[in-house]
N, C-alpha and C positions, 0 to 999 in steps of 0.2 A: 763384798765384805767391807771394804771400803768407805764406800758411801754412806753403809750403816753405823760404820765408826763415828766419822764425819758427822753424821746427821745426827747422831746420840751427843756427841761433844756440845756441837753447836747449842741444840737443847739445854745441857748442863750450861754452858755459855749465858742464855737465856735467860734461868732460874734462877742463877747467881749474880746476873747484873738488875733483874727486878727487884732482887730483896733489899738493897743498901735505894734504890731509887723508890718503893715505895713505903719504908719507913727509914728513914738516915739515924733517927737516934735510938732506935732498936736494933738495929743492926751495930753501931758505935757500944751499945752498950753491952751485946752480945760478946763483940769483938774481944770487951773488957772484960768481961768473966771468963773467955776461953785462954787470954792471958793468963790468969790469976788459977788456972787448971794447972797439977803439977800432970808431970810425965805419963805416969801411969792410966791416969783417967783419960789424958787425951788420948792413949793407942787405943782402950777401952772403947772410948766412945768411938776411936775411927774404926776399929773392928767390928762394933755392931753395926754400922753406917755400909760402911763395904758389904757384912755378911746379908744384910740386907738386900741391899742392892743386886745380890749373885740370887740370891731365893726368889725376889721380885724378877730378873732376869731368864730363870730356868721358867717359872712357872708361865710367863707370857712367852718364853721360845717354845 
């Protein structure tokens, strides 16, 4: 169980350091709109992101 934790993170680790190295001023300017989000929209957005992620998760376990 572990290892699959481990090996899921690392991944996420992966995905999230390719994106700022293969575009820097898309990512900067992404950065800058997610600033300019009030409260609500960011849980919004992190909730469908997570909800996401649990659906895609159930349906490949």
């Amino acid at each position: 169980m572990w290892q699959d934790l481990l090996t899921g993170f690392a991944i996420y680790l992966i995905i999230e350091g390719m994106i700022p190295f293969a575009g820097p001023n898309l990512f900067r300017q992404s950065v800058f709109r997610l600033a300019q989000m009030d409260d609500n929209s960011l849980r919004m957005t992190g909730l469908v992101v997570a909800s996401f992620g649990l659906i895609l998760l159930y349906i490949i376990r």
